[in-house]
N, C-alpha and C positions, 0 to 999 in steps of 0.2 A: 484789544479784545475785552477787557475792562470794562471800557466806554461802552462798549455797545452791549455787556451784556445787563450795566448798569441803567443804561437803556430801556429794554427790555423789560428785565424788571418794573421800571418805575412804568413804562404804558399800561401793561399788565396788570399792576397792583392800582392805580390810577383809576384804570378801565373799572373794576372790581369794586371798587368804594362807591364810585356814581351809581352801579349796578344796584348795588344794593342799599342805596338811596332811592334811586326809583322803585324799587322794590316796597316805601311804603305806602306810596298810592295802591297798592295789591296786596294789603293784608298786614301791612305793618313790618317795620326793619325788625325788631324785636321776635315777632315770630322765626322770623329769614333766619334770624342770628341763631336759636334754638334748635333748625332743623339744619341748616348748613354751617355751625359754627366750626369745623375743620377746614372749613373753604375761607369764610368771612374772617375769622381772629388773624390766620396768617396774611391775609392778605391785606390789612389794614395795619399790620405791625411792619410789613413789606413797606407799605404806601410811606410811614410815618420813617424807615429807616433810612429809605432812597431818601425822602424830603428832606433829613438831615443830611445825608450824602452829598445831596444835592447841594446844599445851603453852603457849605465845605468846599466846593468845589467851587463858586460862584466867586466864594471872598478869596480864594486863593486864587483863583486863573480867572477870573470875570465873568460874566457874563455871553458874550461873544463866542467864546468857545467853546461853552456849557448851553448855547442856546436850545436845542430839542430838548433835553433834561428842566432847562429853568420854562419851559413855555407845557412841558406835560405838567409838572409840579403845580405854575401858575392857573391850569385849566383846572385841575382837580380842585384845586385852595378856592375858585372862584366859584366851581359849581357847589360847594361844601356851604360856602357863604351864600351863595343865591339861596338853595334849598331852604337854610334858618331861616332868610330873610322872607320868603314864601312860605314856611311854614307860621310865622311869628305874627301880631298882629298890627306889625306898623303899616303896611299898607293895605287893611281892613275896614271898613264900615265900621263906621259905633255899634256896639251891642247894647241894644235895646232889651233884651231880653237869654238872660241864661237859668235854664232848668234841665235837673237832672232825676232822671229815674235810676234808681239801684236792683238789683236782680240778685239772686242768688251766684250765679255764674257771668253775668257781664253789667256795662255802666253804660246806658244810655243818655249823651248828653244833647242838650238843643240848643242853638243858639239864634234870635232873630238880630236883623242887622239894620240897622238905619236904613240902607239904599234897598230894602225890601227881599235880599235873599236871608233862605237859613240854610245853617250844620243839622246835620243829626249825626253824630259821631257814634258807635257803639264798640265799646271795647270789651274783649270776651279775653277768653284764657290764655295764659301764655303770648299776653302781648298782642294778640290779635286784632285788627281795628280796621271797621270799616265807614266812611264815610260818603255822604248822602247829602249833596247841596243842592239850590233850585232857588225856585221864587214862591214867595207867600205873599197872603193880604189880608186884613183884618175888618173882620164886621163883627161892631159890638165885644160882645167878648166870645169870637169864634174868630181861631185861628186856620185859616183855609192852606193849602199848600196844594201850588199849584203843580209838583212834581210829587211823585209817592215819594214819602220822606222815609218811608222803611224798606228792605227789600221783601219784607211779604205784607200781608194785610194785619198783621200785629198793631199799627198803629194807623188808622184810617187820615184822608185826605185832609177829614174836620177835627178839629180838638177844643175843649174848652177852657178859656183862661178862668179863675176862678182867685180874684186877687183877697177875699176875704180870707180863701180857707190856703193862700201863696200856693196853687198845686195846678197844673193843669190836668182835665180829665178826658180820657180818652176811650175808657171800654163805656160800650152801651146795655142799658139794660134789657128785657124782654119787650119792653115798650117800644125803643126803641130814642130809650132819650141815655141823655147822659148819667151814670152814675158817678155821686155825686161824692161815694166814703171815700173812705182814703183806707184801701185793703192792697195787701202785696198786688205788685204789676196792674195797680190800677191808675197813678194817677204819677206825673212828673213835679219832683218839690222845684220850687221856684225860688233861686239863687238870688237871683239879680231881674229886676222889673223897674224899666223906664220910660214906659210908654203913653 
């Protein structure tokens, strides 16, 4: 009775942890953790006590007998390490280009990439965070983006690199050209440029 409800638990709490790993393709695990933290704390304290239960049972009576518990534990521990490793930037294009816009309430960051896609990452309150990949191409110093790289029209299709004043500019004026100052929510500072 033990085993199986030791079982249980650990699919359960298993189940729970990927869950809310994919959860930040949707908005960010940080926010998930702020609106459902009675769900996600215990059930990640779950996940980490069966693991040790687990780990306990393995070196004492093997593997073989403990196999459903050592093969739930090993799939979570792997998707745990996949996800860093997807989120991380070892198997990523070179960045060629990182700039960030600051806002009063969130962080707009850019990123272009050697093999021709970019990030638009924007992170708002309480950990919120949405992101925005695709493909771009460069003329002159106009950055073109071949996907809307915002989810509204806040930031248009064109944007201009501007390496004297390191900022790219993005709001247009009445003329209909780029303005050129550097005023709140008008232009992205430029981190990193290696183009």
């Amino acid at each position: 009775m033990k085993r199986k409800v030791l079982t249980i638990l650990s699919i359960i709490s298993t189940l729970s942890v990927v869950i809310w790993m994919i959860s930040d393709f949707f908005g960010g695990m940080i926010i998930y953790l702020f609106m459902y933290a009675w769900i996600i704390i215990p059930m990640v304290l779950m996940y980490a006590i069966t693991a040790f239960i687990t780990l306990i049972k393995i070196i004492k009576n093997g593997i073989k007998s403990n196999r459903l518990l050592f093969y739930t534990q090993s799939l979570g521990l792997l998707m745990i390490i996949g996800f860093n490793l997807y989120q991380s930037e070892i198997f990523k294009s070179r960045i060629l280009l990182n700039a960030t816009l600051v806002d009063d309430l969130n962080c707009i960051n850019l990123i272009l990439r050697e093999n021709g896609q970019f990030e638009m990452t924007s992170e708002g309150m309480f950990g919120y965070t949405d992101r925005i990949s695709g493909k771009y191409k460069i003329h002159k110093d106009t950055i073109i983006f071949l996907k809307r790289p915002y989810s509204n029209d806040f930031i248009s299709n064109k944007v201009i690199i501007d390496r004297q004043d390191s900022a790219i500019y993005f709001k247009k004026d009445s003329m209909g050209k780029f303005s050129r100052e550097k005023t709140f929510v008008n232009y992205f500072r430029i981190d990193k440029i290696d183009l």
